[in-house]
Backbone as numpy.savetxt, mean C-alpha at the origin, in Angstrom:
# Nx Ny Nz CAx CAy CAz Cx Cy Cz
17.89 17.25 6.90 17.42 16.40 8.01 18.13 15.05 7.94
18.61 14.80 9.13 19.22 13.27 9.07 18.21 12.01 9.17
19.05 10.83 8.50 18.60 9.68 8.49 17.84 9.15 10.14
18.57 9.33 10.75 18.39 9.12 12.25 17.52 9.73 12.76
17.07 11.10 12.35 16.22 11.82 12.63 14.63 11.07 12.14
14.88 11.18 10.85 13.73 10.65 10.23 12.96 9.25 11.30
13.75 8.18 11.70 13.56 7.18 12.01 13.00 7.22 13.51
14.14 8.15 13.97 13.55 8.50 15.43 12.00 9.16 15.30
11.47 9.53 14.40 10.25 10.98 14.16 9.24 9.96 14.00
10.10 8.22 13.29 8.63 7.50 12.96 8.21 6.81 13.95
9.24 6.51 14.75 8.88 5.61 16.07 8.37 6.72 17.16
8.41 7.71 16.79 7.23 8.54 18.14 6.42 8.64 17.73
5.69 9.37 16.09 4.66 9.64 15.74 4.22 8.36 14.92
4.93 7.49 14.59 4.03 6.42 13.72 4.10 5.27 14.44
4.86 4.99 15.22 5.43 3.58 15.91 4.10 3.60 16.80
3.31 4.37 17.55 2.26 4.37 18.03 2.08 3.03 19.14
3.20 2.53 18.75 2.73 1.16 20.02 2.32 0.33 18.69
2.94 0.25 17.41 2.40 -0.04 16.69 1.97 -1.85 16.91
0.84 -2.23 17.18 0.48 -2.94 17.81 0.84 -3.92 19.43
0.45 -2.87 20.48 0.63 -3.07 21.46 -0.40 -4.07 21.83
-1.49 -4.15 21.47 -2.64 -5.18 21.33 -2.50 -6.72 20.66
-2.82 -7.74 20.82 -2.19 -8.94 20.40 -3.47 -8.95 18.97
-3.63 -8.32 19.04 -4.80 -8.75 17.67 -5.07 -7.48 17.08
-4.11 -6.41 16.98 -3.99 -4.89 16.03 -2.51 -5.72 14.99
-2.81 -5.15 13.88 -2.09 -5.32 13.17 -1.75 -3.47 11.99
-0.55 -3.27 11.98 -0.24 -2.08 10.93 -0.35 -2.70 9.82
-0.91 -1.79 8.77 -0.54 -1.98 7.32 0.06 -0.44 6.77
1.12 -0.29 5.75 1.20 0.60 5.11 1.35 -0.04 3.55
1.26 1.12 3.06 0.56 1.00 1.53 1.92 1.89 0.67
2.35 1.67 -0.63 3.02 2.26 -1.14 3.37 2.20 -2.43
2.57 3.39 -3.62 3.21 2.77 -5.12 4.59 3.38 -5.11
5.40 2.78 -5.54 6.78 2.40 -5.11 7.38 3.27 -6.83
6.50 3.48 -7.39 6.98 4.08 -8.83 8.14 3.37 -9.41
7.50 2.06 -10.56 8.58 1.26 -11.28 9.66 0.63 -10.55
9.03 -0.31 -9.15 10.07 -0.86 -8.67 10.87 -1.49 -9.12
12.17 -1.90 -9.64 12.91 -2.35 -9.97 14.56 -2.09 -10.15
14.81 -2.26 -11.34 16.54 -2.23 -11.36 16.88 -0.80 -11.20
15.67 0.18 -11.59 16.19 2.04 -11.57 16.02 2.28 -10.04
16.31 1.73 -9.33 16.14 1.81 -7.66 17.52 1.37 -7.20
18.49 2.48 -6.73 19.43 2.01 -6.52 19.66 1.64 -4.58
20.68 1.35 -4.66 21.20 0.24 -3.44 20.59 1.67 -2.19
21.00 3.01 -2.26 20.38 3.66 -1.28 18.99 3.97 -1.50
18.09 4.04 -2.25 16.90 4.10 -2.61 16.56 2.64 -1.66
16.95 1.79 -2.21 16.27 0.44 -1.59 16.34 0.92 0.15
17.31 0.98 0.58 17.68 1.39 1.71 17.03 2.36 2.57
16.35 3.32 2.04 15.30 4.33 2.37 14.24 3.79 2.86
13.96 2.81 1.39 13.22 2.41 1.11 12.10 1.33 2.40
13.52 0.22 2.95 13.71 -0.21 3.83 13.52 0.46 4.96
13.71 1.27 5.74 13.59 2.23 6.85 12.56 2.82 7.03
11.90 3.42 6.22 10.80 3.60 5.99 9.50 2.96 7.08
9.31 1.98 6.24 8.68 0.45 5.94 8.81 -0.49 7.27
9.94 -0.26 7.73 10.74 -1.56 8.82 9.25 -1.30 9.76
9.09 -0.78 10.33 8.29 -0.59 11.60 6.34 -1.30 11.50
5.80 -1.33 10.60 4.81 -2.04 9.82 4.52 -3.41 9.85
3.59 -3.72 10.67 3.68 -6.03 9.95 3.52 -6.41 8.99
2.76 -5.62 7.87 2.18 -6.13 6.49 2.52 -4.93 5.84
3.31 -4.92 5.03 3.40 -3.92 3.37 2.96 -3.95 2.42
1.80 -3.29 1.73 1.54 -3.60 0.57 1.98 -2.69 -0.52
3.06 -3.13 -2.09 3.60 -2.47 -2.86 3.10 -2.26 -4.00
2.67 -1.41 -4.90 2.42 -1.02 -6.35 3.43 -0.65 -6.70
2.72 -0.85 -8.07 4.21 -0.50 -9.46 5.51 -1.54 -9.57
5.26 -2.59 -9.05 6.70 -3.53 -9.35 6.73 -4.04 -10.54
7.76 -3.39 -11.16 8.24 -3.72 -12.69 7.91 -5.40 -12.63
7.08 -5.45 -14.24 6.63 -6.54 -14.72 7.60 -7.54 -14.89
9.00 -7.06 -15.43 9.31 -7.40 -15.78 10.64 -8.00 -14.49
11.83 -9.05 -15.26 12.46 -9.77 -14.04 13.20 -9.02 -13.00
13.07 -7.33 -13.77 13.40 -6.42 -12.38 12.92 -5.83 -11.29
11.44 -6.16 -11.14 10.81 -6.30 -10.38 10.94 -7.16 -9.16
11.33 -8.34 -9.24 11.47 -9.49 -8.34 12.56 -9.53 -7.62
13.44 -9.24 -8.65 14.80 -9.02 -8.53 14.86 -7.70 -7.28
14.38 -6.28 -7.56 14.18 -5.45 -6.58 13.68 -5.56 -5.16
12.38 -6.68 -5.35 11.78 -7.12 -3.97 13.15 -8.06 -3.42
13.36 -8.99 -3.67 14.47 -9.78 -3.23 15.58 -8.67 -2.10
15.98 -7.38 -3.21 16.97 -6.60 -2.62 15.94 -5.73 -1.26
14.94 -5.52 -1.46 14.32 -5.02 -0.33 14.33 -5.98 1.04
13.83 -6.61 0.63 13.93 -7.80 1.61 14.81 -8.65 2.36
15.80 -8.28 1.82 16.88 -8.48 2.57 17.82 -7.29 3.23
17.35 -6.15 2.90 17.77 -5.24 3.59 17.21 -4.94 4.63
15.97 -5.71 4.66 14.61 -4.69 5.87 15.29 -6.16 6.98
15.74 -7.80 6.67 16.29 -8.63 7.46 17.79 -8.35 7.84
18.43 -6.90 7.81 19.73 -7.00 8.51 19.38 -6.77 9.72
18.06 -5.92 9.80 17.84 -5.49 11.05 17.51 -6.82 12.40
17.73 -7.99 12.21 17.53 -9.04 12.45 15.87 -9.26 13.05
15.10 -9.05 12.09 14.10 -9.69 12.01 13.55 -10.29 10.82
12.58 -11.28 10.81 12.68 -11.83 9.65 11.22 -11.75 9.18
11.76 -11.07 7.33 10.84 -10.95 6.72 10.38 -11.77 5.53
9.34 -12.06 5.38 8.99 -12.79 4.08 8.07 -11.69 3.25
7.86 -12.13 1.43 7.13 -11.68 0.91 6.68 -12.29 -0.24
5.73 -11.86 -0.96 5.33 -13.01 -2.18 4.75 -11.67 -3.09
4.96 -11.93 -4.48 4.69 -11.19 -5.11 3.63 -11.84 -6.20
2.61 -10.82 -6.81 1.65 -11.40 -7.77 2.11 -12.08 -9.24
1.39 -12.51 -9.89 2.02 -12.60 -11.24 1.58 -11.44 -11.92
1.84 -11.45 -13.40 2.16 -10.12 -13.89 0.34 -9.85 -14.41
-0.22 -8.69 -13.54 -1.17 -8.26 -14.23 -1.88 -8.71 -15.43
-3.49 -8.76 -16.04 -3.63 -9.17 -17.51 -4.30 -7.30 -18.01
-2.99 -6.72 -17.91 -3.14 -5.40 -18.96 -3.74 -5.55 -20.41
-4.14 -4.19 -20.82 -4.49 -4.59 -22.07 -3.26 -4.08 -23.31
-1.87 -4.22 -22.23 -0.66 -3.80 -22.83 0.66 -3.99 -22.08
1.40 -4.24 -22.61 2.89 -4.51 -21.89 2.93 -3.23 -20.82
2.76 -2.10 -21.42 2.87 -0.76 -20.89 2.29 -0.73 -19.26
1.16 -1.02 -19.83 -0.11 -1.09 -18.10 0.11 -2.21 -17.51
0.88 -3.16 -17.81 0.74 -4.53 -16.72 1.88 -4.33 -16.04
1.48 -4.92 -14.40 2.75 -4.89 -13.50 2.60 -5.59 -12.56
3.39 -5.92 -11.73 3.06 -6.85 -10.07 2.66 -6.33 -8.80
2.15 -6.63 -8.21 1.66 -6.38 -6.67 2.88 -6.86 -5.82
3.50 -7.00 -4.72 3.47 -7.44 -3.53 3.16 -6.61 -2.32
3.08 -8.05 -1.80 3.04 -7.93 -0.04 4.33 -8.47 0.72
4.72 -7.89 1.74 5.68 -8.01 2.66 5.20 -7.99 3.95
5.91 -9.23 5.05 5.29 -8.91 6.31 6.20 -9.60 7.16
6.18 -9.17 8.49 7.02 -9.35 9.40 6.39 -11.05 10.00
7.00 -11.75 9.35 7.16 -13.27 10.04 6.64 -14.16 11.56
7.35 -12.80 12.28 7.58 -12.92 13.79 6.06 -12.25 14.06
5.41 -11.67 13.48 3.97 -10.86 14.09 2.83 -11.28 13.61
3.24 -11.64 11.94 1.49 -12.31 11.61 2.00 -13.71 10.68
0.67 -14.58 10.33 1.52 -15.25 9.36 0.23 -15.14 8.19
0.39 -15.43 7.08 0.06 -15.52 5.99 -0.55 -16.75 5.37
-1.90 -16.83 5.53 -2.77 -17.63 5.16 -2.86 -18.05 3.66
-2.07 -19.32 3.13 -2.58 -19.52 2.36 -1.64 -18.79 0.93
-2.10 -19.22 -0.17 -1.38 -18.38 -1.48 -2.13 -16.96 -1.61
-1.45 -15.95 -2.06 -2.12 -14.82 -2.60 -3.02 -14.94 -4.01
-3.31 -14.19 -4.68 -3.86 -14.56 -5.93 -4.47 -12.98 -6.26
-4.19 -13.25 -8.02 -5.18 -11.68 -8.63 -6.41 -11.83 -8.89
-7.40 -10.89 -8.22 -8.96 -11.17 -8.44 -9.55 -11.97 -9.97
-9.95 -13.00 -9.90 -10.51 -13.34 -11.70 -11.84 -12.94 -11.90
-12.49 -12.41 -11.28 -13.87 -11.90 -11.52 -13.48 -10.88 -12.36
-13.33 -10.01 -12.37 -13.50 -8.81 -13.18 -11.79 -8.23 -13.70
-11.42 -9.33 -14.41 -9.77 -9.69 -14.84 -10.31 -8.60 -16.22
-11.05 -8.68 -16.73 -11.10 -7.93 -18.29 -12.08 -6.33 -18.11
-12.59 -5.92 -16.89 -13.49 -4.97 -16.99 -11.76 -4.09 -15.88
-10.81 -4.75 -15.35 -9.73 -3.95 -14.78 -8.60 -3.80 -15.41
-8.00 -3.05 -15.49 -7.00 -3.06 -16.09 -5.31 -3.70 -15.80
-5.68 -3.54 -14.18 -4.75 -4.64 -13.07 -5.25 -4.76 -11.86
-6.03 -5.83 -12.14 -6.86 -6.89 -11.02 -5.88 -6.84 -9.60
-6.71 -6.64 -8.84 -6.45 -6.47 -7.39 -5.59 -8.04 -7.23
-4.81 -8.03 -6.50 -4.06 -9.02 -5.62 -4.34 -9.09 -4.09
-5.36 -10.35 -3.85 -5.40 -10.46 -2.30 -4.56 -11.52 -1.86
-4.41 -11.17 -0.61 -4.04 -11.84 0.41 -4.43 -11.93 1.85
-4.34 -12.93 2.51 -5.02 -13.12 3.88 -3.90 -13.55 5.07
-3.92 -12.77 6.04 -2.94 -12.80 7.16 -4.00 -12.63 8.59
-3.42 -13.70 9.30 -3.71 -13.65 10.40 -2.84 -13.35 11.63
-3.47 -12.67 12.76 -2.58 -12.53 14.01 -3.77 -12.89 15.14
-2.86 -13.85 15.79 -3.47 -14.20 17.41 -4.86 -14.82 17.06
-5.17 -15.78 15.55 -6.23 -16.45 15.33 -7.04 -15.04 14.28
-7.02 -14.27 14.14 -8.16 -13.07 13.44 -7.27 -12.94 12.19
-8.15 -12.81 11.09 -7.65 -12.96 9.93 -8.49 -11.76 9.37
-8.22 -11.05 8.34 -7.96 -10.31 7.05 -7.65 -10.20 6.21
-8.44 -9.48 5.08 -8.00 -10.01 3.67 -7.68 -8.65 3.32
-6.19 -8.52 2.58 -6.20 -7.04 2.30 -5.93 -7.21 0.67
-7.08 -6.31 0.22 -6.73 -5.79 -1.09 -6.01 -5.14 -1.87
-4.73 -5.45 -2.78 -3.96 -4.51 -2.89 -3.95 -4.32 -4.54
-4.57 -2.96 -4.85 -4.92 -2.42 -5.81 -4.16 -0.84 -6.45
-3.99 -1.03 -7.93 -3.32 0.43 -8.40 -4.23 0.48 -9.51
-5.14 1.56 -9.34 -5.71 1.75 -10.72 -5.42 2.23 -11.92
-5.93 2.42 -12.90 -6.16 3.06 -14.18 -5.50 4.38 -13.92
-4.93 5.38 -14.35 -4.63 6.96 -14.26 -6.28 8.00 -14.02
-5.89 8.76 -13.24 -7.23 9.63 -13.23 -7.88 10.41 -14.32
-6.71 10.51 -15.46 -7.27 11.08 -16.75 -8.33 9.80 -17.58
-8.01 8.53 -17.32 -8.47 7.45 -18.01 -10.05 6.85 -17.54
-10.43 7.65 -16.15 -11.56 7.55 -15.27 -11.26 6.15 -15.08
-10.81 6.69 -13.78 -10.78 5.09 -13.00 -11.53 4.78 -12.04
-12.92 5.46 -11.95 -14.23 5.18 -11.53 -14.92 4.11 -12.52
-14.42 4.03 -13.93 -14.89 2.84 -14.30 -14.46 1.50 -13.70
-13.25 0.93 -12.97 -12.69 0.10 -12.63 -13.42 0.16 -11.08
-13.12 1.16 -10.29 -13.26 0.72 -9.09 -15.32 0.58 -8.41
-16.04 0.94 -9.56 -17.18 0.86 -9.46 -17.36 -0.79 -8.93
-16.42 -2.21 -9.83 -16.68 -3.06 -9.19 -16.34 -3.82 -8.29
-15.85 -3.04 -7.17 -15.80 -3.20 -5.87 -16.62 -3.38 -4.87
-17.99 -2.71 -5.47 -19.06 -2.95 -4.65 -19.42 -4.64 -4.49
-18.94 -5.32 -5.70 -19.50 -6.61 -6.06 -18.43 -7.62 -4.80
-17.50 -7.26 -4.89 -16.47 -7.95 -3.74 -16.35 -8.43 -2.47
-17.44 -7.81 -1.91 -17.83 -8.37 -0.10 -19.11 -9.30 -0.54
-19.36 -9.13 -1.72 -20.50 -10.62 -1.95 -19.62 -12.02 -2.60
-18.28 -11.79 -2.96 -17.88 -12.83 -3.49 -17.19 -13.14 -2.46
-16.36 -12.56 -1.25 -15.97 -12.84 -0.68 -16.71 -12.81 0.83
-17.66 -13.59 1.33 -18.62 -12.77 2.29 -18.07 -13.35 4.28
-17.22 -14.23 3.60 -16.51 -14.70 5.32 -15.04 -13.68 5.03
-14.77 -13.14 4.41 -13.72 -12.40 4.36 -13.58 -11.09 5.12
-12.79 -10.76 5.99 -12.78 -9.22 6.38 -11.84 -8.74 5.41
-12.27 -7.96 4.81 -11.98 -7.06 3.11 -11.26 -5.35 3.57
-9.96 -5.34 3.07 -9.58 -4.00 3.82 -8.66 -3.67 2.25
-9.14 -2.65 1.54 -8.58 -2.70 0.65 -7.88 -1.99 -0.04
-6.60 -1.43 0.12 -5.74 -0.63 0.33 -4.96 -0.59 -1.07
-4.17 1.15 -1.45 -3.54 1.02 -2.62 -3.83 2.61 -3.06
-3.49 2.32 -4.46 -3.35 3.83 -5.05 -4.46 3.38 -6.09
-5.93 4.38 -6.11 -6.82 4.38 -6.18 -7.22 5.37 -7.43
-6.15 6.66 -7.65 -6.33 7.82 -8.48 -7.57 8.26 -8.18
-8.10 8.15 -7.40 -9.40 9.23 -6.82 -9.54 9.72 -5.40
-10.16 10.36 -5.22 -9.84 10.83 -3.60 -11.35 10.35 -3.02
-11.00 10.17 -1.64 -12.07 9.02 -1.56 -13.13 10.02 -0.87
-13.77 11.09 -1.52 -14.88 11.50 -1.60 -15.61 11.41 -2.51
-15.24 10.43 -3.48 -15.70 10.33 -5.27 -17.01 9.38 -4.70
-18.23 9.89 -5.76 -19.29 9.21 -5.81 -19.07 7.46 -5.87
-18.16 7.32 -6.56 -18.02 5.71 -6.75 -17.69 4.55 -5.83
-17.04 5.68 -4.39 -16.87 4.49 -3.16 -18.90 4.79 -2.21
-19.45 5.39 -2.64 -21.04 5.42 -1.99 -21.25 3.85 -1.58
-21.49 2.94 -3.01 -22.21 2.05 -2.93 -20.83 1.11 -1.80
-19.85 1.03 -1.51 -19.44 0.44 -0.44 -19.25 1.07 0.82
-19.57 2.14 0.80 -19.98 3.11 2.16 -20.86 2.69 2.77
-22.19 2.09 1.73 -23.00 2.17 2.28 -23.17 0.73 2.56
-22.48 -0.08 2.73 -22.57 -1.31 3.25 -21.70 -1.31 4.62
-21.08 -0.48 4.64 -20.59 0.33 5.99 -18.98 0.45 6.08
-18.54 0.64 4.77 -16.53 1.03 4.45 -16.07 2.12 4.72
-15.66 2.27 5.33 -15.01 3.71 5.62 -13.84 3.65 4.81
-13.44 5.54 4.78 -11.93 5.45 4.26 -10.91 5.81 5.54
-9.57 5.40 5.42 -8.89 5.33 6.56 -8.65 7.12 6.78
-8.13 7.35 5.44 -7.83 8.73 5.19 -8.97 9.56 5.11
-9.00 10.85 5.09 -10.21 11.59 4.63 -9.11 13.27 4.78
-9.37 13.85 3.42 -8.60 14.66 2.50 -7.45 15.11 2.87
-6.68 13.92 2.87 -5.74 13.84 2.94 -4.50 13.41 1.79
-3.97 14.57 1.06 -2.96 14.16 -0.27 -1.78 13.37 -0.35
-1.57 12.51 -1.10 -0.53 11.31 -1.07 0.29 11.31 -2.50
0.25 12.49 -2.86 1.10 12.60 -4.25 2.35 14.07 -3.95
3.12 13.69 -4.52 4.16 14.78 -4.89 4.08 15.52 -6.17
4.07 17.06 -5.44 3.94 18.21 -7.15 5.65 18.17 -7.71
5.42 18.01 -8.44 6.75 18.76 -9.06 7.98 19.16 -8.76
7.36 19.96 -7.79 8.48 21.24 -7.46 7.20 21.69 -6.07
7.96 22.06 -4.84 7.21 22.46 -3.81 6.21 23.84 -3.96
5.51 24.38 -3.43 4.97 25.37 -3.65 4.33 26.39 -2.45
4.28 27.33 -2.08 3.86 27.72 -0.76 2.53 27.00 -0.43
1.97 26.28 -1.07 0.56 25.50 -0.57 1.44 24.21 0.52
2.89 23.65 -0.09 2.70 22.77 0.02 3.66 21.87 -0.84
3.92 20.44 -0.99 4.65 19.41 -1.71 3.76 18.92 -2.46
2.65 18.59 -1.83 1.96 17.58 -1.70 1.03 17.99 -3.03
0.03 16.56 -4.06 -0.68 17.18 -5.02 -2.04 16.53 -4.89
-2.52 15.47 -4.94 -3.73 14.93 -5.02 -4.02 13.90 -3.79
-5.22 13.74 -3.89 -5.56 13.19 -2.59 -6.06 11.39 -3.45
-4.96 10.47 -3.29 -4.88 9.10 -4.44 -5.05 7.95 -3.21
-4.17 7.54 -2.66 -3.80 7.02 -2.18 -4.80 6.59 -0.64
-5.17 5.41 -0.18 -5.83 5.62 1.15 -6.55 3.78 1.43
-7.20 3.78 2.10 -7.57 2.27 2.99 -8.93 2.32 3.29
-9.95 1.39 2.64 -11.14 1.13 2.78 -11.48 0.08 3.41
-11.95 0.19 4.76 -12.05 -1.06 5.72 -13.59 -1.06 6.18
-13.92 -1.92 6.23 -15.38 -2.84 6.66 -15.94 -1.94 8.50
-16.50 -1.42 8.33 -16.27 -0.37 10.13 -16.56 -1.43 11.09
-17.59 -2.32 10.31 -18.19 -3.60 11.21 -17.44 -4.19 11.92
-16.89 -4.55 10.80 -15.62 -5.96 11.45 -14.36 -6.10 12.07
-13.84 -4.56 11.22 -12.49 -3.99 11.94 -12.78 -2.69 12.61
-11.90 -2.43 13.31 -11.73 -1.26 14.21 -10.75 -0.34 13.65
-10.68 0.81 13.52 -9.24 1.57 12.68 -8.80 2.35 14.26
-7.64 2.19 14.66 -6.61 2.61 15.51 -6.17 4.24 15.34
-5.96 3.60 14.26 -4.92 5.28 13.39 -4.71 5.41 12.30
-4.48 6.30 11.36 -3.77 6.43 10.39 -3.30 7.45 9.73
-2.51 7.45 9.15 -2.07 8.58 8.69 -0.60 8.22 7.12
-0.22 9.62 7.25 0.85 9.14 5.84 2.29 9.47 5.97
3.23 9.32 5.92 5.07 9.31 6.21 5.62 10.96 5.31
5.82 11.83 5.47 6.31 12.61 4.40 7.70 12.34 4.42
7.98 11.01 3.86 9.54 11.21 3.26 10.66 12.07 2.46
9.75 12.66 1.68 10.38 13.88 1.01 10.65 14.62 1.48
10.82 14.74 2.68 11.29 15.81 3.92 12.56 15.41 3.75
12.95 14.36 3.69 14.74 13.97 4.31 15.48 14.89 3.08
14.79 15.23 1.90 15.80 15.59 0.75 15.30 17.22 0.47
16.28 17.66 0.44 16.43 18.95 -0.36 15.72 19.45 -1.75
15.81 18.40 -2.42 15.42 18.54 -3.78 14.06 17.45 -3.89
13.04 17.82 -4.03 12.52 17.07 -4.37 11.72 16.20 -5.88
12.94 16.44 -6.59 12.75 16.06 -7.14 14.04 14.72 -7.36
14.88 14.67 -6.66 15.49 13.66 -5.76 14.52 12.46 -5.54
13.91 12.89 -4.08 12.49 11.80 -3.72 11.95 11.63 -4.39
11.24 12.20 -5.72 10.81 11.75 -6.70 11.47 10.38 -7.12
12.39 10.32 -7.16 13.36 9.19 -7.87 12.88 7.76 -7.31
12.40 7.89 -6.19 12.04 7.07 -5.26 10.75 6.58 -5.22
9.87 7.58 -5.42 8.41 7.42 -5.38 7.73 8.98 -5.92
6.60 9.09 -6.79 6.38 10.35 -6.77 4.89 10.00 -5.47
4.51 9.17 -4.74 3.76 8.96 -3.67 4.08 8.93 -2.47
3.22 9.10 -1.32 4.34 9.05 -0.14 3.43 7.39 0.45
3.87 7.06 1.03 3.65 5.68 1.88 2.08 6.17 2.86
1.10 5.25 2.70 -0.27 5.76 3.61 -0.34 4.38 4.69
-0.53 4.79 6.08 -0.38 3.70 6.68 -1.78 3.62 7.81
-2.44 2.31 8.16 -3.18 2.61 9.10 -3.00 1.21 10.24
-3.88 1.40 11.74 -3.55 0.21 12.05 -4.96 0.03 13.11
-5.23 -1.72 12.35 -6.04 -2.14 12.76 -6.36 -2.95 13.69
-7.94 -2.58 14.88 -7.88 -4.14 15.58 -8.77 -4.90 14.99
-8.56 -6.32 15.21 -9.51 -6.93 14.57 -10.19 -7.90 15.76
């Protein structure tokens, strides 16, 4: 499948008018698997294309270390040949309880569509009960603002229902905030542990819908666990659409796209 193809496929089925409304805004979501220097110049480039069509990006997995930054830099200036202009800010480095587990957040967003309220910052409430504290940030369009959470948990073998249990506590610390909190989660969001913010009225954007890559394809399918997805306030925001990109379509091998991400990109879009 060609490049061109791909791009043309996102602007009919994902481009959606992607905010034809002066106060809808897209987000897509993406652990980016060890962003950094092992991401080469066409990877970034994919990477970029992808992504372009979106106002706000939020990224997991950016290497802790100075190849991390270094990688966003190269993204970011590839997604501005297209002559629009993008900015982004990235977190500081996680407080892991190991070099191994700590890493950076960013966000990326289209300049020209929303702007960005303010500094980002990693949650300090519950810095020692997480293993890498959520990174928010707040963007507004046409006066309406949102705070999107951008979170990668613990591994699903490590129960990362211990971490995301305190999420419930988060629309009380933040209570003028519209809270939308997006990322790779390692649970599928039928797990008992998103209840107690259900029931304050969160929906998930997704519903069983898988955002991981197996291995090797299989007649079921590419696709392996259902991780990845967007928990928004039903009250306050409105959800448009959403859905997820299968990039691993463009390649033959997938274990190629792997190289890239073993996740695929989850995107939804909101009015506010």
């Amino acid at each position: 499948m060609k490049l061109k193809y791909l791009i043309l496929t996102l602007y009919i089925l994902f481009g959606i008018s992607i905010c034809d409304a002066q106060t809808a805004i897209s987000v897509l979501s993406w652990n980016l698997k060890d962003l950094g220097v092992s991401k080469s110049a066409a990877d970034i480039e994919m990477i970029a294309r992808v992504i372009a069509r979106y106002d706000v990006v939020a990224i997991q997995e950016v290497v802790a270390g100075s190849g991390g930054p270094k990688a966003l830099s190269r993204l970011v200036n590839e997604l501005n040949k297209d002559s629009r202009k993008w900015k982004y800010e990235i977190s500081e480095v996680t407080s892991g309880t190991s070099a191994h587990k700590a890493e950076r957040y960013a966000f990326l967003w289209q300049d020209a569509r929303v702007l960005k309220s303010g500094k980002g910052w990693l949650e300090p409430h519950f810095e020692s009960q997480i293993e890498r504290e959520p990174f928010f940030a707040r963007f507004t369009v046409n006066g309406k603002t949102l705070t999107l959470v951008n979170f990668h948990a613990i591994t699903k073998f490590a129960h990362p229902e211990t971490e995301v249990k305190y999420f419930r506590y988060l629309p009380e610390l933040y209570p003028t905030d519209k809270l939308i909190f997006c990322g790779d989660f390692n649970l599928p969001e039928s797990h008992t542990v998103f209840n107690p913010l259900k029931s304050m009225g969160y929906r998930s954007a997704l519903v069983k819908q898988k955002t991981t890559l197996r291995q090797a394809c299989l007649g079921t399918g590419c696709l392996a666990s259902e991780l990845d997805n967007f928990y928004y306030d039903a009250l306050k925001v409105r959800l448009k659409a959403a859905g997820v990109i299968h990039f691993y379509r463009l390649f033959r091998d997938i274990k190629v796209a792997r190289k890239i991400s073993d996740h695929i990109p989850v995107f939804a879009v909101y009015q506010l």
